[in-house]
N, C-alpha and C positions, 0 to 999 in steps of 0.2 A: 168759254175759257179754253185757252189752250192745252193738249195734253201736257206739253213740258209743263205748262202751270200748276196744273193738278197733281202729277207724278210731285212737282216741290213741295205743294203743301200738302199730300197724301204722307212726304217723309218730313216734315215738321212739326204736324200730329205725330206720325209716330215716336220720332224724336220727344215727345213733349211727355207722353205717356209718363214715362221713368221718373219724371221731375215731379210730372203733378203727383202723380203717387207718393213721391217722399214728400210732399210739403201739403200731404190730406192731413195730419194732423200738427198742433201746435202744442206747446208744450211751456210752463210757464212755472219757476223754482222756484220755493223758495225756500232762508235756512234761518236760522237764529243760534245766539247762544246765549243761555239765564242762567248766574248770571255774568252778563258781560264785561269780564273784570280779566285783565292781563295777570298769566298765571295763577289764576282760581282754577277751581274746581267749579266744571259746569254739567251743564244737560242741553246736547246738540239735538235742536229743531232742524226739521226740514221736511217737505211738502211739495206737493205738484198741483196743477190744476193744466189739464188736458181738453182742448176743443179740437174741432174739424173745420177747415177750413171752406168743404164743401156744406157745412149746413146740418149734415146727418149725425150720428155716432161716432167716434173717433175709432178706429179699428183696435179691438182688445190688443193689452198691454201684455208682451212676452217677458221683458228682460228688462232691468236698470242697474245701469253701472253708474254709482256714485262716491264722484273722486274730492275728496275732503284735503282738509288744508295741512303743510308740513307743519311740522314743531310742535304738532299735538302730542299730550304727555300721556301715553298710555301705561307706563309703568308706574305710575303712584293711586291709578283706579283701583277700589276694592269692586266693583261693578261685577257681577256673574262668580259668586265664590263658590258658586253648586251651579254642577251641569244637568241642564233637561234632555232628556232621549225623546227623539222624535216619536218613536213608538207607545212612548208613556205618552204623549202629550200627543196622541193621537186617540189613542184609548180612552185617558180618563180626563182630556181638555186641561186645564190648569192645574184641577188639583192632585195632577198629575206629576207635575213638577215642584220644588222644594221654590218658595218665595225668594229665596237667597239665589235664583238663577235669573229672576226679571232684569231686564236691561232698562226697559221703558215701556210705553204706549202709546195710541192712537185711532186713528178711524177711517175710514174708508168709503166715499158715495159712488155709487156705481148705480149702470142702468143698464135696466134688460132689453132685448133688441127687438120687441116689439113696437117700435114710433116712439119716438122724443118724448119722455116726459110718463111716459105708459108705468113705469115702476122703478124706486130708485130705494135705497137702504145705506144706512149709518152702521158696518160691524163695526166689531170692538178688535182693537187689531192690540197683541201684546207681543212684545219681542224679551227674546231670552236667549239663554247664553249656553250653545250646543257641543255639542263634541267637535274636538280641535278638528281641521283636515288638514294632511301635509305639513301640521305646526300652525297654520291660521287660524285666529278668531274664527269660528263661524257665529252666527245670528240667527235663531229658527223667531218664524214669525206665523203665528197662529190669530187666522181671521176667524171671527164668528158673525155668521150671517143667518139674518133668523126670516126675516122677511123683506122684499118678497121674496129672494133667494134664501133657503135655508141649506147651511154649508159650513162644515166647521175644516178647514186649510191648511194643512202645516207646509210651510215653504221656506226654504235658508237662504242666504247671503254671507257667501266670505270676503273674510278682511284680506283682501293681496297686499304687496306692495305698490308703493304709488311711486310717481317718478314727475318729473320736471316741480312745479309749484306745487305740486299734490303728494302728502304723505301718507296716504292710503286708499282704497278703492274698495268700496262694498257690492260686491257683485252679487246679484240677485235674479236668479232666475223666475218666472210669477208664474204659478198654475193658473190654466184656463178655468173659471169657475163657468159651469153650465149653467143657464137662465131657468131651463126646465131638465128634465130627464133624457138625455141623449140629445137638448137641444141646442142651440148656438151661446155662445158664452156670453158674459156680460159685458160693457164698456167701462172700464174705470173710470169715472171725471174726474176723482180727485182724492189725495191723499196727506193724513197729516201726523208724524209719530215723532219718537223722541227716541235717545238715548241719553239717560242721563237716571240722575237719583233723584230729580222732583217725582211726586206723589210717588215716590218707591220708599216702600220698609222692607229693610233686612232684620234679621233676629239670631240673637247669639244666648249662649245660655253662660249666666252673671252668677257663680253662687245658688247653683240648682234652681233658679228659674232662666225663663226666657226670656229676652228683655231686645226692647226694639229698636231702632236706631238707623240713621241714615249712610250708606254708603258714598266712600269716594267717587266722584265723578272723575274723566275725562280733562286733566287740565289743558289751560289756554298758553300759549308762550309766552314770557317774558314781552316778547316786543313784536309787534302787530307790522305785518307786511306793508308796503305803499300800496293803497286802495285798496286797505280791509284784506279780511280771512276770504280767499278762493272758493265757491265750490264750482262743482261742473258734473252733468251728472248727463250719459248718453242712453237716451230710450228706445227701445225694438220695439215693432209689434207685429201685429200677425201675418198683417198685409206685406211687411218685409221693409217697412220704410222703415229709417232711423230720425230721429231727432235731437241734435242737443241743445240742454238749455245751461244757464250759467248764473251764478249769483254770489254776491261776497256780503260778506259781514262786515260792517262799517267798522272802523279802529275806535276803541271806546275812548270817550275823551279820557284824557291825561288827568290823574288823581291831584286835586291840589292839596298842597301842605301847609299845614299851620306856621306862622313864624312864630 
């Protein structure tokens, strides 16, 4: 082989380097909404499921920005009527916070980075409703992780503004959870929560007692965009690549009416 030939593909490899690093992992959305009814009140699903392209681990998850659909009704939610302080709900976990601050829940499978398959866990992930920043929504989201990682995580996510087809943006930065003690972190593969008022009770107090009842959700527009509700949601991770993945919520058929 000639040198000119080698010098080209010595710089096509390296040319190549940058690319395959951003496309080592894949990234896969998805959202819902229950129930699916134009201007109801609902509870927004949404989810990922994370592989590698090379076969290994996917490289731990730093940051997710997820960009949600316009014309969501967020001024008739009763959703978070009490704020949790990260510091309570560090110290005392849940029952650290006032019920009336849950937003939602979910769960999280992750795996330690000892070989594929070596040790993977289901926490129990709740999300609640934090101190504003700047005037936004913020979201603290407290994993618990018992085995084989044992790790209890408080991490937030603010509501920015959203712009072109997206009426808002929940940015989320992710702590690195350690596998062992001072050891390499874990790989998230997948993830599934909610915002909304299924399996959520609030409690108010009726004529001196307390009495339980379901919060306002999140309503849906009036009128369903061409090709469903948007989402789009862009993933970082440690390695530095980004990802994004994309998914919309089908237009719920048309209500028929009685003659």
């Amino acid at each position: 082989m000639s040198r000119a030939r080698i010098i080209t593909l010595a710089l096509l490899v390296l040319g190549c380097l940058p690319a395959c690093a951003q496309a080592a992992q894949t990234v896969t959305l998805h959202t819902s909404f229950t129930p699916d009814r134009l201007g109801a009140s609902t509870t927004i699903g949404f989810g990922f499921t994370i592989g590698s392209t090379t076969g290994g681990l996917p490289s731990p998850l730093t940051h997710v920005s997820l960009r949600m659909p316009k014309g969501m009704n967020y001024v008739t939610t009763t959703l978070g009527l009490a704020i949790c302080k990260p510091e309570a709900l560090v110290a005392k976990g849940l029952s650290g916070c006032s019920p009336n601050s849950r937003l939602g829940y979910g769960s999280a499978f992750v795996e330690v980075p000892f070989g594929q398959g070596s040790g993977r866990e289901i926490p129990e992930i709740e999300a609640l409703m934090g101190p504003p920043h700047d005037g936004n929504i913020v979201v603290l989201f407290y994993a618990n992780g018992l085995a084989p990682v044992y790790a209890q995580i408080v991490f937030a996510g603010e509501l920015l503004p959203g712009e072109g087809a997206f009426g808002g943006n929940l940015d989320t930065t992710i702590p690195q959870i350690p596998s062992v003690t001072n050891g390499p972190p874990v790989s998230i593969i997948s993830v599934q929560s909610t915002i909304g008022p299924s399996h959520l009770t609030y409690y108010k107090h009726v004529h001196g007692k307390l009495v339980g009842y379901k919060p306002q959700g999140i309503s849906l527009p009036l009128k369903c965009p061409h090709g469903g509700f948007p989402f789009s949601a862009q993933f970082t991770f440690l390695d530095g690549s980004q990802v994004i993945a994309t998914h919309s919520v089908p237009c719920p058929p048309p209500v028929r009416r009685h003659k």
